[in-house]
N, C-alpha and C positions, 0 to 999 in steps of 0.2 A: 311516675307522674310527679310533676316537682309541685311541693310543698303549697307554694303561693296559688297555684290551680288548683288546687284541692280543697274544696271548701269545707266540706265535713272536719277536714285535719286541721282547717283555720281557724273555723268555728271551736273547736273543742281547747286550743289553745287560748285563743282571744279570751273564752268563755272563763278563763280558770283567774282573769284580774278583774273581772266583770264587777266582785263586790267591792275592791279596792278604787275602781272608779267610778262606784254610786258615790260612795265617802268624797271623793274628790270632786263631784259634781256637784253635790249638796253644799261643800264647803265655800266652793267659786259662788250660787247660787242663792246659798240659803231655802231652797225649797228641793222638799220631796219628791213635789210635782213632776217640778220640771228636770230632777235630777235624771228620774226614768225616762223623761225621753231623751235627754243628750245623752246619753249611756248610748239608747239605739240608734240614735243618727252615728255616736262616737262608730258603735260597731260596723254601721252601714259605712260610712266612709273609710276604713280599715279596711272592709274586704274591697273596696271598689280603688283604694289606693294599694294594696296588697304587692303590686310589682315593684312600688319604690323601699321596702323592706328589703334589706339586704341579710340573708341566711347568718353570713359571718358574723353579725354582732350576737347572736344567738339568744336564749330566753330574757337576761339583763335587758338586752338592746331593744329587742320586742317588748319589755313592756316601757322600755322609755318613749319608745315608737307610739304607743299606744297614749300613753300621756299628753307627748305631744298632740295628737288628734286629739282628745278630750277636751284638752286646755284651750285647744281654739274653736272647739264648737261652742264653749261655755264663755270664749271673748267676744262671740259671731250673736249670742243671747245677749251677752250684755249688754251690748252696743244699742239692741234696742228697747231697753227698759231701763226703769231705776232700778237701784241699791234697796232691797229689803234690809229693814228694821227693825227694835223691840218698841212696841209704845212708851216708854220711858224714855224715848232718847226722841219723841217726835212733839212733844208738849208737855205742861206739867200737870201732875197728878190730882186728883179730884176727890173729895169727902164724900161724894153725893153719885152712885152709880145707878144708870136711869139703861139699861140693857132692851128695853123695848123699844125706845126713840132711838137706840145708837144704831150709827150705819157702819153696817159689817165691811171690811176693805182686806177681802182674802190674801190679794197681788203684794200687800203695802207691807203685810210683816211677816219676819223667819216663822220656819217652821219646824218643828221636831224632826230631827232621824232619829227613825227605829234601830232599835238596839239589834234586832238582828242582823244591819248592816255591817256594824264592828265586827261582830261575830270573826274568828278568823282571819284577820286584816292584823299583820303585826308590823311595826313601824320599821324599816328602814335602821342598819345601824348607822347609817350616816344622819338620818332625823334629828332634829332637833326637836320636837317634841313626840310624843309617843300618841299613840294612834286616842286612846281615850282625852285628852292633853286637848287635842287637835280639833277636837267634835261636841267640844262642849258649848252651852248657847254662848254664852262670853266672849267666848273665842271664837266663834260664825259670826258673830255679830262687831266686834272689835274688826275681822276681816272688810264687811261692808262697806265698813268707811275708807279703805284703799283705794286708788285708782282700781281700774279693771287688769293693768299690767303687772302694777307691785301687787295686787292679790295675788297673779297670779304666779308671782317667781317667788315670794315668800312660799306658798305653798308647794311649789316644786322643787325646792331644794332644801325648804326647813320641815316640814312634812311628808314628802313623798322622799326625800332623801337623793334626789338627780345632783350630778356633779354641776357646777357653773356652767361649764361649757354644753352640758346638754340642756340645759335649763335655759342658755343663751341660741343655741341649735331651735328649741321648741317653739322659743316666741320671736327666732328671727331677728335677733337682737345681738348687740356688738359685746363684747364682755364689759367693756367699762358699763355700757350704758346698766347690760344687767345687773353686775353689782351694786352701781348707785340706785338701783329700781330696791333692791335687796334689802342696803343701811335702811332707805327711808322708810321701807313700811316694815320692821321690826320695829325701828325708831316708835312708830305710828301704834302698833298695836299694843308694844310697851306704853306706850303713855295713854291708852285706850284703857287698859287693864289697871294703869295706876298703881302697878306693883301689890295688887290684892295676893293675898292668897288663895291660892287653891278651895274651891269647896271640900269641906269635910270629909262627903261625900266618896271623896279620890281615896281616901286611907280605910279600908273596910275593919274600922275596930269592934270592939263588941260594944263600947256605948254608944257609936255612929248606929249600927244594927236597932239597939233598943229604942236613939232615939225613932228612930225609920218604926218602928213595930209601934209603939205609943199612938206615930203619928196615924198612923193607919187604924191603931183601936180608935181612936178617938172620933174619928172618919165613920167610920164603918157603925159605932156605937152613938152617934152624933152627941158626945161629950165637949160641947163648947168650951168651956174652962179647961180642960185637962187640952186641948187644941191651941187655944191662946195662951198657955204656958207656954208653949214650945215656940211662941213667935219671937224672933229679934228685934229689940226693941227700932231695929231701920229695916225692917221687913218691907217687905214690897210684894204686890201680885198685880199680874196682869192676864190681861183675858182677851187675846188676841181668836178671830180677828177682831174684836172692837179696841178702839184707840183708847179708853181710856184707862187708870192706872192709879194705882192706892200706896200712898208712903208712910211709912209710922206702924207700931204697936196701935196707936189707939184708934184711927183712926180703919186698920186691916181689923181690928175687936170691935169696930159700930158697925163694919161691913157684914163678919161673919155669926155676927149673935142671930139675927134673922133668918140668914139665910139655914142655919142651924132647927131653929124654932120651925120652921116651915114645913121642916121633912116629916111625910109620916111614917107611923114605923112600917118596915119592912121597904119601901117605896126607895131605898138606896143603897146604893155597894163601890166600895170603893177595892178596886182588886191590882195590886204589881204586875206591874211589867216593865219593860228598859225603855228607854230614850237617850240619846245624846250621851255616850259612854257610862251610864249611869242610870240607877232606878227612877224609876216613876210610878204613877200611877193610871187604870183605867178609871175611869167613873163612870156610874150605870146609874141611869133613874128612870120611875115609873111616875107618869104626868097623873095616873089616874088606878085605883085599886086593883082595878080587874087589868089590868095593861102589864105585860113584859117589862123588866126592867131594862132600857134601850141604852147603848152605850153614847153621849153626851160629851164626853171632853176628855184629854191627856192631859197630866198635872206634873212638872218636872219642879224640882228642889232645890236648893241650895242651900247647905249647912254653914255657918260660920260661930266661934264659940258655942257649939251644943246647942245652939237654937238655929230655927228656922230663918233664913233671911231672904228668900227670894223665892215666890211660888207664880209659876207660867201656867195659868190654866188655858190650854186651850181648848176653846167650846166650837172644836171642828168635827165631829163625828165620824166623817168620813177619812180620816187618820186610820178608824180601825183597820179597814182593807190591807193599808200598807205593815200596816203592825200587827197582823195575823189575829187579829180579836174578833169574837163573837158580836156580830152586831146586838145582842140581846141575852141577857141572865136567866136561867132556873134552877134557882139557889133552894137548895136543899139545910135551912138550919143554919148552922154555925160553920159548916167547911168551908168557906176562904179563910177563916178567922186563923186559925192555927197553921192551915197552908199557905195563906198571903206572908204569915211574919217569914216564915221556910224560905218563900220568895224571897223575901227583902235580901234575907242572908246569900239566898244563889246569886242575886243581881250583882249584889256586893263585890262576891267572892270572885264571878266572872269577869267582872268589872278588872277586876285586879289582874288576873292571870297575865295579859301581856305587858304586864310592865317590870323590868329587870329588877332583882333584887338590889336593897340598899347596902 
């Protein structure tokens, strides 16, 4: 029976780039959501185009093939919605956060991917950046602002690693045009990033680790001060979905002294997990004594000089399904404390493994 009528044989092949094209859907997209389903339209239309595959170009070819489809189910989305955003780039930041009058706008900003997406996804040696590099909020979000085209050939040939000419094959596009599509939205993302550096984060040291374990005691033991140490004095957090967004040391320390004071004891946990090439956190709170500690929001990081500069809480709950979490705690004493910091360090360490030695 040949290959392309065989669906079982199609399916098993298809299925083995399956998580490399979540990654590349979420990146086009910026959402989770909606990554999962252009994944199944990507596969649906695969099997139903399956006779325009040609055998000869072989596993390479097949997943450039595959690519291709993706890249234009996520131009065929784009086309009818906006560019998702962080709140920090939609308005300016506010002293004064009132989360009961705010109206929540799920569609308006990015959203996490789960670390167990990277999981396995190693970059292309033709990439120009490396699979973790590639998935961070900074970097989803510096993409946004591209056309829907140069998003999409910067990331098929500086991330997924496709040559020009399949890159130019994929979107239907004449070589020149594609490479001017190419200059401008590095050009673009370059001056998006403003030549930062890297989060901290990315280098798994043992004082990156301590400050990651501090931060989590602090968290977990509601240690205000031992917390607003570890803040950058241009620290930022945002708490998507709502728009609005807190700049400064002092003003992220009039935010968090209450919300600290608040908690009673036992009624919070703060537990590791990955997001976006890199650690996170789960947060669990219980509204009332007698009630389950219920899982509430994903909180992602960013280190710059040994302190904290960037915290993305987001207060989406339903994140856990995708991120394999407990919708609810029954915490036994002290055991996350000593296995959350264990966390930090695996997050760390995994984090690292696909990236080439220096």
């Amino acid at each position: 029976m040949p290959f392309a009528a065989d669906e079982p044989a199609f399916t098993t092949r298809a299925d083995r780039h399956r998580r490399e094209l979540h990654v590349h859907c979420y990146r086009m997209v910026a959402s989770f959501h909606d990554a999962d389903d252009l994944v199944q339209e990507t596969m649906l239309r695969a099997w139903r185009a399956r006779d325009t595959f040609d055998e000869a170009d072989g596993d390479t070819g097949f997943r450039a093939w595959l690519y291709r489809i993706a890249t234009n189910v996520c131009l065929d989305e784009l086309a009818r919605r906006r560019s998702r955003s962080m709140p920090f780039e939609a308005g300016p930041p506010t002293s004064k956060v009132d989360l009961a009058s705010a109206r929540a706008e799920r569609e308006a900003w990015i959203e996490p991917c789960p670390g167990a997406w990277c999981a396995g996804v190693t970059a292309d040696p033709e990439a120009r950046y490396q699979t973790s590099e590639g998935v961070t909020l900074a970097f989803v979000a510096a993409l946004q602002h591209l056309t829907a085209t140069q998003r999409a050939t910067l990331l098929l040939r500086d991330v997924v690693g496709l040559s020009a000419e399949e890159t130019a094959q994929a979107l239907e596009l004449g070589l020149e045009a594609t490479n001017s599509a190419l200059f401008r939205a590095r050009k673009a993302v370059e001056s998006k990033l403003q030549g930062k550096a890297p989060s901290e984060l990315a280098a798994p040291t043992t004082v990156v680790t301590g400050i990651l374990s501090r931060y989590l005691t602090a968290w977990n033991e509601m240690q205000v001060d031992a917390f607003i140490e570890l803040l950058h004095d241009e620290v930022r957090t945002t708490m998507p979905p709502f728009p609005m967004w807190i700049a400064g040391r002092s003003d992220n320390a009039a935010f968090y002294r209450p919300m600290f004071a608040a908690q009673r004891p036992g009624s919070f946990r703060a537990v590791p997990t990955s997001a976006n090439g890199g650690p996170a956190l789960a947060f669990y709170r219980s509204q009332a004594p007698a009630e389950p500690l219920r899982l509430r929001a994903i909180q992602l990081l960013e280190l710059r000089d040994q302190r904290v500069i960037s915290i993305d809480h987001f207060l989406q709950p339903e994140l856990g399904r995708v991120f394999g979490l407990s919708d609810q705690l029954e915490l036994g004493g002290e055991q996350f404390s000593s296995d959350g910091q264990s966390h930090v360090q695996d997050c760390l360490v995994d984090n690292a493994k696909e990236r080439p030695e220096q």
